[in-house]
C-alpha positions in Angstrom: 261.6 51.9 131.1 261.4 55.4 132.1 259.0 56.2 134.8 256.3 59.0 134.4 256.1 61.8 137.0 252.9 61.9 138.7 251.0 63.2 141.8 248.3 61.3 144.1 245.5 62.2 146.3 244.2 60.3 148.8 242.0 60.5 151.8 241.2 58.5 154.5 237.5 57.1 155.5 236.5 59.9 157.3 237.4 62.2 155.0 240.1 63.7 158.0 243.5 62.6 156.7 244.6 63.9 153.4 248.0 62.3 152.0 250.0 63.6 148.6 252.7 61.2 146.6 254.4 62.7 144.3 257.0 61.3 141.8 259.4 64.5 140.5 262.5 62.4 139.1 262.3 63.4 135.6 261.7 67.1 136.3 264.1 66.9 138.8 266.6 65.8 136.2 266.0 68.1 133.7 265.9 71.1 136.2 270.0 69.8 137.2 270.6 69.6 133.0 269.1 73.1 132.3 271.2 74.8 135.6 274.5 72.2 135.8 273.9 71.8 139.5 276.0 70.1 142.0 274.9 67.0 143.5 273.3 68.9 146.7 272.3 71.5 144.7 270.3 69.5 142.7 268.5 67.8 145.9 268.1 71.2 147.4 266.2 72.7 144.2 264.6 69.2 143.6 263.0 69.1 146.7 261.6 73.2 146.6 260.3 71.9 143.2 258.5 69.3 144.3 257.1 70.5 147.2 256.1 73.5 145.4 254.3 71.7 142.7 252.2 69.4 145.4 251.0 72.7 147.0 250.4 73.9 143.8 247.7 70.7 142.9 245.7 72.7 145.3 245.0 75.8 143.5 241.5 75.8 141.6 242.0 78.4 139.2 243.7 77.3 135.4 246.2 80.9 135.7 246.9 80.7 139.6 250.5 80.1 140.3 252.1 79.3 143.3 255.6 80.3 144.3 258.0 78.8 146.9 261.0 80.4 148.1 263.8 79.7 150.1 266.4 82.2 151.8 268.7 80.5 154.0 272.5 81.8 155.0 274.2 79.2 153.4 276.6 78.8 150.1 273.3 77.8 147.5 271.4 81.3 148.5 268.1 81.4 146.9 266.5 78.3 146.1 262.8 78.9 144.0 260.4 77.6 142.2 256.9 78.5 140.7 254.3 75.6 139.7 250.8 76.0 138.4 247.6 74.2 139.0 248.6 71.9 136.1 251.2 70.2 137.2 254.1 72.0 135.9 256.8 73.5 137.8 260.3 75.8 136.7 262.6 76.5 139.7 266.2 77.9 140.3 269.0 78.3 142.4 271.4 81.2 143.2 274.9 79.3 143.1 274.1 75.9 141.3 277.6 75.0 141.6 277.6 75.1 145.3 278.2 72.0 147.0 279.6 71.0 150.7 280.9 67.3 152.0 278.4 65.2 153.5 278.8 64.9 157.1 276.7 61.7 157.4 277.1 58.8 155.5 274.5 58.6 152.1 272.9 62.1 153.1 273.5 64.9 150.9 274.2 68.3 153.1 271.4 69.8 152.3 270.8 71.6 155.2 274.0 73.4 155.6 274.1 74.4 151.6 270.5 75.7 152.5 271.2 77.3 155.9 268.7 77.9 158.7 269.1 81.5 159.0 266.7 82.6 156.8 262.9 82.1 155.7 260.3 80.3 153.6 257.8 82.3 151.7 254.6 80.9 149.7 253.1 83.4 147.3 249.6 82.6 146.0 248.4 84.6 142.5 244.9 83.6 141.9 244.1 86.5 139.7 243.9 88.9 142.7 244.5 92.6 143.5 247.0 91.6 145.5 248.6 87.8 145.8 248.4 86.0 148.8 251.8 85.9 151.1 252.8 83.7 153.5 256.3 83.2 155.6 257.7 81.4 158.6 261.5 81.3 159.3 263.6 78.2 158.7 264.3 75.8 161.3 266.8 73.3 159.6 267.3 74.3 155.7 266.3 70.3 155.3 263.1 72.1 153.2 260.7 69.4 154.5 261.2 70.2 158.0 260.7 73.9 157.2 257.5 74.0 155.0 255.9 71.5 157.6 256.8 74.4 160.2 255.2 77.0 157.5 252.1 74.6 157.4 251.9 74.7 161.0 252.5 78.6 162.1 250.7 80.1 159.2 247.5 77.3 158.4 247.4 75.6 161.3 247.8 72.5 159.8 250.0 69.8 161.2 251.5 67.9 158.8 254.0 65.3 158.1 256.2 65.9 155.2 258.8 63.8 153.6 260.6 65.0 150.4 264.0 63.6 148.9 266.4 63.3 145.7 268.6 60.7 145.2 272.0 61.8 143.1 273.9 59.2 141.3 277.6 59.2 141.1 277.8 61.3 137.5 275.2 63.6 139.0 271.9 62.4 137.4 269.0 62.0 139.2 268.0 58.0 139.8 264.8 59.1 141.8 263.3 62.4 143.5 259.7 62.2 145.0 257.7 64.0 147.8 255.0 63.1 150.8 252.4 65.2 152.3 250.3 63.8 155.1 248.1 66.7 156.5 246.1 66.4 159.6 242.3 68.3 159.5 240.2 69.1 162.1 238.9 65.8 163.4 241.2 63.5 162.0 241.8 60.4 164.4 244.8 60.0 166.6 245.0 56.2 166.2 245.4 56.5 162.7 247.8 59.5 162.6 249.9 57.0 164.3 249.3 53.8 162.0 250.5 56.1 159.1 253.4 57.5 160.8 254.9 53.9 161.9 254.2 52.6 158.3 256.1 55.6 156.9 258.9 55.3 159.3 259.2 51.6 158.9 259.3 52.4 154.8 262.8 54.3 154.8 263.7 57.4 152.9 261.1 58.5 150.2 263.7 59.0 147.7 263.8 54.8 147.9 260.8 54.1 147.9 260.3 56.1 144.7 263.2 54.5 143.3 262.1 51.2 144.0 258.5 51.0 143.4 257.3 51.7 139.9 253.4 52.4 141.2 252.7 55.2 143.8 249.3 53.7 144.2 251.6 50.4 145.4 253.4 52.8 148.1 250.1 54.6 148.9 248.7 51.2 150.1 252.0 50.0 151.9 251.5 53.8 153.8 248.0 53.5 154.6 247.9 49.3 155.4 245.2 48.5 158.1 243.2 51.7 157.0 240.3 52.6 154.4 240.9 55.3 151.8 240.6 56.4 148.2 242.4 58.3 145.6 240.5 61.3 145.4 243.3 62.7 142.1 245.7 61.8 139.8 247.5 64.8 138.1 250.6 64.6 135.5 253.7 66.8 136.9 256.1 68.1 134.3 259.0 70.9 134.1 257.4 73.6 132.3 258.6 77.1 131.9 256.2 80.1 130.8 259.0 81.6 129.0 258.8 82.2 125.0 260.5 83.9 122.3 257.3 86.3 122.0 257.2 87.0 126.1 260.6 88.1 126.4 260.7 90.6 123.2 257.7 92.3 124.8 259.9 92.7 127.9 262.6 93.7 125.7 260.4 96.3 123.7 259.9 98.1 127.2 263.6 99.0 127.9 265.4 102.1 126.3 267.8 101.0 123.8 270.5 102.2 126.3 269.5 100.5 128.9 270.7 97.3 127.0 274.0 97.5 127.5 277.0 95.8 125.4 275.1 95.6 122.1 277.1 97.8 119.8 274.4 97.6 117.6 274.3 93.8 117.1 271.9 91.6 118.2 270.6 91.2 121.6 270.7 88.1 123.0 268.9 87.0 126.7 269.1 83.9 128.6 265.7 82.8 131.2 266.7 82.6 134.8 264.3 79.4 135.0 265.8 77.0 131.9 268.5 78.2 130.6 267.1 78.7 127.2 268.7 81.0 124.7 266.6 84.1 122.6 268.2 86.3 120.2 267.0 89.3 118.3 268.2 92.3 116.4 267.5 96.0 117.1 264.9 96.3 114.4 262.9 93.7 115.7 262.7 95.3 119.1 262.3 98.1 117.4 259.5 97.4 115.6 257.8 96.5 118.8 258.0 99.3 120.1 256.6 101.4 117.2 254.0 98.7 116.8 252.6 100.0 120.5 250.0 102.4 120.4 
């Protein structure tokens, strides 16, 4: 039976400890089908994904969009993704096909196909002049290690992040999930450290996913000995804003030289984000373009 990808919010008594679950395996999956990525590509873009679409459960407006990018030095490049306040999330990466031998057993290199030489950025559009930017350099290319930095240097929040993919042999993904535990201001030190032995003592989120149908049944092996409630519950899904109608509007903006390798046929452009296919002939574009005032 296949599992459905959700998120979960949860806080503790006091209101001082907030902690995310997310589950991201069928999204991760369908990102490696659309883009044919390697088996560390796919845990590199699976985990910018999800983290991007937990940050994104933040945002309060229905059109804010939150993007998160990574730049590292190493053989991937770019890795990116772009969720919404819904729950969906589109992402891509420079060189899917990139991929590098593990150098520790059952651990997929993603830190050396990411690189640490290089930065995060978060971009917030909530409908603003101007969209909110944030950036911190990368300290391992491991992409948990790096946006609990960003969390630190540019919010001041500490956190405790935890976000993994687990590849099978033919390159599918059996399980990819995510775990935020944020500190604020107040939060107790005793029970900072009850959640961070539980989680240690739990092994790699990736199997915990994989093995636990439930998050609410990890949630309470995470937070055992301590009070809390689920404060949200939100569906996560890949979702891309691209449509047939979208992309002839960007089309209808070009001069007809500028698209090159026509010869008068149709025109046919591929999205960066899923792979899909559009086609359309000159006289459609055309008639776009004399349809604008």
């Amino acid at each position: 039976m296949k599992k459905s990808d959700y998120l979960i919010k949860i806080v503790d008594q006091g209101n001082n400890i907030r902690l995310y679950l997310a589950r991201t395996t069928s999204l991760a999956e369908e990102a490696h089908q659309r883009h044919g990525t390697s088996a560390t590509a796919s845990a590199a873009l699976g985990r910018v994904m999800t983290a991007a679409v937990m940050m994104a459960s933040d945002l309060k407006g229905e059109e804010d969009i939150l993007t998160l990018r990574i730049s590292g030095d190493g053989p991937v490049g770019i890795v990116l993704a772009t969720a919404d306040s819904q729950g969906g999330v589109r992402g891509l990466v420079s060189n899917p096909w990139a991929d590098l031998p593990s150098s520790t057993p059952g651990k997929l290199a993603v830190g050396e196909l990411v690189g640490k030489d290089g930065y995060l950025e978060v971009i917030k559009d909530m409908g603003l002049k101007q969209p909110f930017t944030g950036r911190s350099a990368l300290i391992s290319g491991e992409i948990a290690e790096d946006i609990a930095h960003y969390y630190l240097v540019s919010e001041q929040i500490p956190s405790l992040i935890s976000l993994g993919v687990l590849v099978r042999p033919d390159l599918s993904i059996q399980a990819a999930g995510g775990l935020f535990v944020q500190a604020m201001p107040g939060a107790n030190d005793e029970s900072l450290e009850i959640i961070e032995k539980n989680i240690l003592a739990l092994g790699s989120i990736s199997s915990l996913i994989n093995k636990y149908d439930n998050l609410e049944d990890i949630v309470s092996l995470i937070m055992q000995d301590l009070e809390y409630k689920i404060v949200g519950k939100q569906e996560l899904s890949f979702s891309c804003k691209c449509s047939r109608e979208r992309l002839l509007g960007v089309l209808s903006g070009l001069r007809m030289e500028e698209m090159k390798d026509t010869e008068g046929g149709d025109i046919e452009v591929e999205c960066n984000f899923c792979r899909e296919n559009y086609r359309y002939t000159p006289q459609e574009i055309e008639g776009i373009k004399n349809s604008k005032p």
